[in-house]
GUTORNU-493607 format. One record per residue (C-alpha): residue number from 1; residue in one letter; x, y, z. Coordinates in nm, 3 decimals, decimal comma. Example, Ala and Ser with C-alpha at 12.3 -4.5 7.8 and 13.67 -1.06 7.14 Angstrom:
BEGIN
[node 1 A [1,230 -0,450 0,780]];
[node 2 S [1,367 -0,106 0,714]];
This chain:
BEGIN
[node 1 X [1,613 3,336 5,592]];
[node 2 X [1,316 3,272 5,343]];
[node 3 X [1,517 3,182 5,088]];
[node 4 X [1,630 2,816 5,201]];
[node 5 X [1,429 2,517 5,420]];
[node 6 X [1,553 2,203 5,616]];
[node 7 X [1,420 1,902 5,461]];
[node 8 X [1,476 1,515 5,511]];
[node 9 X [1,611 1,268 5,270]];
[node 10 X [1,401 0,930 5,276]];
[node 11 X [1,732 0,792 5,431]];
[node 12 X [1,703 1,042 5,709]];
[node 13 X [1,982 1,226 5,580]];
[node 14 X [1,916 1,618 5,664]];
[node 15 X [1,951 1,913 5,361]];
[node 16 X [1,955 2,282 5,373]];
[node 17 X [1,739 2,358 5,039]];
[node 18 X [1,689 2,667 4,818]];
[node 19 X [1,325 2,794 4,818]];
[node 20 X [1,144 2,860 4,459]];
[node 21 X [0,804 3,034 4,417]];
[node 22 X [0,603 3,185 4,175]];
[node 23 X [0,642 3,539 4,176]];
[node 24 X [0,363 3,741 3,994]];
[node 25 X [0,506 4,062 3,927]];
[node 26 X [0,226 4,290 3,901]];
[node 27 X [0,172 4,653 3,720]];
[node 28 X [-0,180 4,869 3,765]];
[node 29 X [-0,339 4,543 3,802]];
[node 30 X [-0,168 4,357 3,526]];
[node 31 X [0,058 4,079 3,541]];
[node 32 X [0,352 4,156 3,352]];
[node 33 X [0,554 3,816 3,396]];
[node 34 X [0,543 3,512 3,650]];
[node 35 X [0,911 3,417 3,738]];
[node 36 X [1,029 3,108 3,993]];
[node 37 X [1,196 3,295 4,229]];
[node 38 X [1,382 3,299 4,571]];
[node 39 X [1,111 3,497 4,826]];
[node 40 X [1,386 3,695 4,996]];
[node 41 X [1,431 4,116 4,897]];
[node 42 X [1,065 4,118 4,709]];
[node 43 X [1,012 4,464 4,676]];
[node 44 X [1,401 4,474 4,531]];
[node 45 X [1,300 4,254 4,267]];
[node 46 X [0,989 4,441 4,204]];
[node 47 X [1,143 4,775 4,138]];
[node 48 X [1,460 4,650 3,990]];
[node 49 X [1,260 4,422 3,716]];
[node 50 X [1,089 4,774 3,616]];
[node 51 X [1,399 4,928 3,570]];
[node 52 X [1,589 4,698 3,393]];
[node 53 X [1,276 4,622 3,182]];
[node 54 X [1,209 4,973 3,098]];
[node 55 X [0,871 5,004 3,218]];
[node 56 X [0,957 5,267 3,453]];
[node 57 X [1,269 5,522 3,411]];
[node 58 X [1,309 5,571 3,784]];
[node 59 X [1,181 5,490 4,108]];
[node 60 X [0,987 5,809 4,153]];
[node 61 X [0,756 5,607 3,891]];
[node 62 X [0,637 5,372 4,109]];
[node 63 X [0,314 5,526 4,315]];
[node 64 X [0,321 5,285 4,548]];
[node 65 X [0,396 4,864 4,627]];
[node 66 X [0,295 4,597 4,796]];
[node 67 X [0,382 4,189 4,839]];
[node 68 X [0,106 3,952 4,878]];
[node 69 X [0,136 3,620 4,966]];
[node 70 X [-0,088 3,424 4,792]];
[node 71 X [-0,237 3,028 4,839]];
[node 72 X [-0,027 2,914 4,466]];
[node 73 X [0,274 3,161 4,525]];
[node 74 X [0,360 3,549 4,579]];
[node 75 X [0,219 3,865 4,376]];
[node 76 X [0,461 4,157 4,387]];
[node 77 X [0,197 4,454 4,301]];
[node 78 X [0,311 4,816 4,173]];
[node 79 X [0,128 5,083 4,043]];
[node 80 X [0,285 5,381 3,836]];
[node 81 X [0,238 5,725 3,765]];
[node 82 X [0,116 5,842 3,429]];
[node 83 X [0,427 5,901 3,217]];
[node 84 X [0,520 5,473 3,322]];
[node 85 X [0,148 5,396 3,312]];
[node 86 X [0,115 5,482 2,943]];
[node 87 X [0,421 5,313 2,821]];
[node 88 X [0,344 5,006 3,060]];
[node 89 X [0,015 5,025 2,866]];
[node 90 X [0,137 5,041 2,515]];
[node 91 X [0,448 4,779 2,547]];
[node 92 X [0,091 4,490 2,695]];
[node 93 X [-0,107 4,630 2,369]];
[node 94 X [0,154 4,500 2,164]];
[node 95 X [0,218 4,153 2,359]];
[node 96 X [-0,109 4,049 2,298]];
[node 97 X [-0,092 3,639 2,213]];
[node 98 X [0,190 3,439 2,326]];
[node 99 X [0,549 3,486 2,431]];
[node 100 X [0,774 3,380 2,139]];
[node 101 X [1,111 3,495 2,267]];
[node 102 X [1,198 3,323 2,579]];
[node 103 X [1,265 3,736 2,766]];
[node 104 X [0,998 3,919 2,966]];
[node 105 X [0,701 4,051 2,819]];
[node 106 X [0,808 4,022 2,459]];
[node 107 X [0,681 3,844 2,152]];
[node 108 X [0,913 3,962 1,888]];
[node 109 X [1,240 3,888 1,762]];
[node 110 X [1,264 4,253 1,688]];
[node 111 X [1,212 4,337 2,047]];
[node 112 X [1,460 4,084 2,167]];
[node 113 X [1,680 4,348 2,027]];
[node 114 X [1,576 4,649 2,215]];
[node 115 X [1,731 4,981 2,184]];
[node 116 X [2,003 5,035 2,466]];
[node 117 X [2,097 5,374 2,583]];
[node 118 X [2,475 5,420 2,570]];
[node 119 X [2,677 5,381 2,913]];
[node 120 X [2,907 5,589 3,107]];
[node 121 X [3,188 5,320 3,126]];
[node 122 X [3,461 5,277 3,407]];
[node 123 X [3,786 5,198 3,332]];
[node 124 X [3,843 4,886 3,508]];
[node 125 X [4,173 4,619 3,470]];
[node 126 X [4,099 4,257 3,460]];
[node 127 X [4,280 4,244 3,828]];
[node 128 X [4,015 4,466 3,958]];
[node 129 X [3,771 4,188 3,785]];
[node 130 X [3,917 3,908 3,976]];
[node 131 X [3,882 4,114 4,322]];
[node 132 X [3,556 4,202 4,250]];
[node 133 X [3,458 3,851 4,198]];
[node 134 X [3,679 3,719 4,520]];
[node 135 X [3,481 3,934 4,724]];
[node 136 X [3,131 3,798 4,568]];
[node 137 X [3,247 3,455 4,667]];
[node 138 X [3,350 3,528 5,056]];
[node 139 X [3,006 3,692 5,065]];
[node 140 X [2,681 3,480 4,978]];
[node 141 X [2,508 3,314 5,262]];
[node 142 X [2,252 3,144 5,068]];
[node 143 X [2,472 2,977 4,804]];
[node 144 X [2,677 2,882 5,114]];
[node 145 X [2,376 2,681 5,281]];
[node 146 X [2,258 2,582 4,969]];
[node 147 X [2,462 2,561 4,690]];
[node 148 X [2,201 2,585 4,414]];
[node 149 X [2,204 3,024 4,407]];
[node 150 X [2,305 3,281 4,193]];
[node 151 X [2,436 3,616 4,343]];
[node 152 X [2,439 3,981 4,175]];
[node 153 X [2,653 4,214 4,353]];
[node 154 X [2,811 4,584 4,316]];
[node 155 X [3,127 4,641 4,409]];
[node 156 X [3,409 4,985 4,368]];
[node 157 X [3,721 5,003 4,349]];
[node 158 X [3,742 5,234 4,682]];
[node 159 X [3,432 5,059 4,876]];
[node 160 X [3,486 4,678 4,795]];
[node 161 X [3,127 4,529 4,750]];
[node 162 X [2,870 4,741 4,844]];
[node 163 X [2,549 4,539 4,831]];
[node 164 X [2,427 4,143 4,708]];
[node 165 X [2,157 3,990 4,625]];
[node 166 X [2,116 3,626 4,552]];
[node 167 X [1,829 3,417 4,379]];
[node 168 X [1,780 3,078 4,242]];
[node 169 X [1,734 3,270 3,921]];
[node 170 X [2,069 3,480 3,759]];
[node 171 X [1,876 3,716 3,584]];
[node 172 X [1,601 3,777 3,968]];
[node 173 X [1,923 3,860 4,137]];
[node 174 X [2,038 4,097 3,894]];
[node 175 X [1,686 4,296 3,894]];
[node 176 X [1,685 4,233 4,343]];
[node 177 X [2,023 4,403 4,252]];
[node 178 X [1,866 4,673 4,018]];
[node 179 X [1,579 4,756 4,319]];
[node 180 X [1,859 4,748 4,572]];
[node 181 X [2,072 5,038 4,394]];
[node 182 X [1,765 5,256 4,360]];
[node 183 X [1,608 5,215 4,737]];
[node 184 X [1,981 5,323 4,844]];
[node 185 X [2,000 5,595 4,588]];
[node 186 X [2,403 5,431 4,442]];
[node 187 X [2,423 5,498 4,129]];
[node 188 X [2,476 5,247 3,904]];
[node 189 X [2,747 5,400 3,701]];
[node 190 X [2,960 5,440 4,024]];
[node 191 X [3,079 5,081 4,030]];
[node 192 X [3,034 4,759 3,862]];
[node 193 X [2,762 4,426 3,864]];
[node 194 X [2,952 4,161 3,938]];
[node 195 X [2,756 3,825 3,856]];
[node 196 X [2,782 3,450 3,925]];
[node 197 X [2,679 3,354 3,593]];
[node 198 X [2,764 3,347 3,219]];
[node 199 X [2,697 3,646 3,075]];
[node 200 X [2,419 3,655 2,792]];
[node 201 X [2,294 3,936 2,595]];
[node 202 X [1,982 3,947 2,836]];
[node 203 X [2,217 4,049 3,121]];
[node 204 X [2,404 4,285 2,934]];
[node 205 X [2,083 4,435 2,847]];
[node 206 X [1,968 4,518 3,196]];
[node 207 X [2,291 4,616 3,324]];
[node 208 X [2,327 4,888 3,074]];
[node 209 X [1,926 4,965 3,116]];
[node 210 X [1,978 5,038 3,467]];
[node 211 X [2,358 5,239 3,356]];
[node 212 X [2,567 5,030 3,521]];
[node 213 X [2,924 5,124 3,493]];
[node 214 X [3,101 4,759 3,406]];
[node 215 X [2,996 4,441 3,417]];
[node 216 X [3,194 4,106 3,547]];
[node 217 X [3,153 3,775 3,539]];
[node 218 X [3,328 3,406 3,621]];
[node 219 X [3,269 3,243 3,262]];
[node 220 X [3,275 3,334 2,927]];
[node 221 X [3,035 3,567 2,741]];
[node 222 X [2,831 3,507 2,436]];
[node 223 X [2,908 3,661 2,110]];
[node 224 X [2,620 3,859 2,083]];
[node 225 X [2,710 3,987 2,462]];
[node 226 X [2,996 4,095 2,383]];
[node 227 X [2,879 4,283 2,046]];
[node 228 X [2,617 4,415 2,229]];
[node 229 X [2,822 4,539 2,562]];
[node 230 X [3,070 4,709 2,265]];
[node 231 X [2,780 4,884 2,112]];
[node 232 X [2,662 5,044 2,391]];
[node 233 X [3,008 5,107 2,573]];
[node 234 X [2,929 4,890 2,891]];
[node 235 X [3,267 4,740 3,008]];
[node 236 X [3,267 4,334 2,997]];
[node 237 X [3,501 4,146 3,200]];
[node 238 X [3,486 3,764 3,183]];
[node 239 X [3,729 3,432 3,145]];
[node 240 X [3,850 3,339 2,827]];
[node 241 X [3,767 2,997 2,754]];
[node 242 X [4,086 2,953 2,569]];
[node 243 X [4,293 3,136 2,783]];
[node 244 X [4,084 3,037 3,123]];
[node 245 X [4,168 3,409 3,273]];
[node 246 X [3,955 3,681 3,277]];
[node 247 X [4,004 3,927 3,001]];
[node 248 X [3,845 4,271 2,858]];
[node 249 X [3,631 4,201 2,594]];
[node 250 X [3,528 4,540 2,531]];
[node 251 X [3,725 4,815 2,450]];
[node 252 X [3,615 5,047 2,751]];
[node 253 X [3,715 4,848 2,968]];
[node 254 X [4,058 4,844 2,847]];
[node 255 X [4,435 4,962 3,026]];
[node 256 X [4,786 4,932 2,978]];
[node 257 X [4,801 4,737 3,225]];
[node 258 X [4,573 4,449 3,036]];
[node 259 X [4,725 4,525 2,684]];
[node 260 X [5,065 4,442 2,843]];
């Protein structure tokens, strides 16, 4: 397992410790963002972070990758066909100068806000929430050594969880998540993300880039989640902080059996 090392405490005391590295992620020769990442499922990340990101609309957009270690950390390389090339292009001629917004490849508050295409929702009950996130739990190996990772995972109603990927990083696991789905050919919209993590907009964002069909998670949402989940149609499932259960907060996601 790259993802986690043994080291010893001065006291002689043994740990099992999550691995972070830089992680270049790499387009036609460009470096697109630099993220502190856990080295497992690379070339998930890779595709997944183009996806979510927009900069490519499919796989079949990538030409060909590679991973490179390198002596101060890892470059994830890609290159795309023309259609991605030329937006890849225009999104780095206007990110020239620093990164204002704290997101990927952005320097705009306008672009924090980026147009989301609408979702296909599933109709899922807060009870299939809760199962969905039981079976994340019973099924992360490197949060179980560790206890310092985040886990992305999809999961159906008829399957159970289908695939899970975990990171030091909530929003790497999601995009290793992303890659995963499109290297299998699942569909997004056949299931749901289920996440460790709070949900932010950012999430929400790149679940309903990459048409995910709900999306679940073990604390509460932020507002401007939530609004932005609703506006796009993506089911959000997530506790309540004053109810401490998890609840629908968007109307697609919502049954008799939750109204009740």
């Amino acid at each position: 397992m790259k993802g986690a090392r043994a080291i010893t405490r001065p006291d002689g005391g043994a740990e099992v410790l999550a691995c972070e590295v830089p992680v270049a992620l790499v387009f036609d020769g460009t470096t697109q963002a630099v993220m502190m990442a856990t080295p497992d499922d690379l070339e998930d990340f890779l595709i997944g972070f183009a996806l979510s990101e927009g900069l490519v609309h499919s796989p079949a957009e990538i030409l060909r990758h590679e991973i490179v270690d390198q002596p101060g950390g890892i470059e994830a390389r890609a290159w795309l066909a023309v259609p991605a090339r030329a937006r890849f292009t225009e999104r780095r001629r206007a990110t020239v100068g620093p990164v204002g917004c704290g997101l990927c490849g952005i320097d705009s508050l306008a672009q924090a806000m980026r147009p989301l295409p609408a979702t296909r929702p599933l109709h899922l009950s807060a009870s299939a929430g809760a199962q969905a996130l039981s079976a994340l739990r019973a099924a992360q190996p490197l949060q179980d050594a560790t206890r310092a990772c985040h886990a992305a995972g999809f999961w159906t109603e008829v399957a159970g969880l289908v695939l899970l990927r975990e990171d030091i990083g909530r929003h790497n696991a999601l995009d290793k998540l992303a890659g995963a789905l499109a290297r299998a050919g699942i569909a997004p919209g056949s299931g749901a993300v289920v996440m460790t993590s709070r949900l932010s907009v950012d999430l929400v964002q790149k679940a309903a880039m990459i048409g995910a069909g709900a999306l679940i998670a073990p604390s509460a949402p932020t507002a401007l989640a939530v609004e932005q989940a609703q506006a796009v149609g993506l089911p959000l499932i997530a506790r309540s902080p004053r109810e401490n259960r998890l609840v629908c907060y968007t109307a697609p996601a919502q049954t008799k059996d939750d109204a009740a």
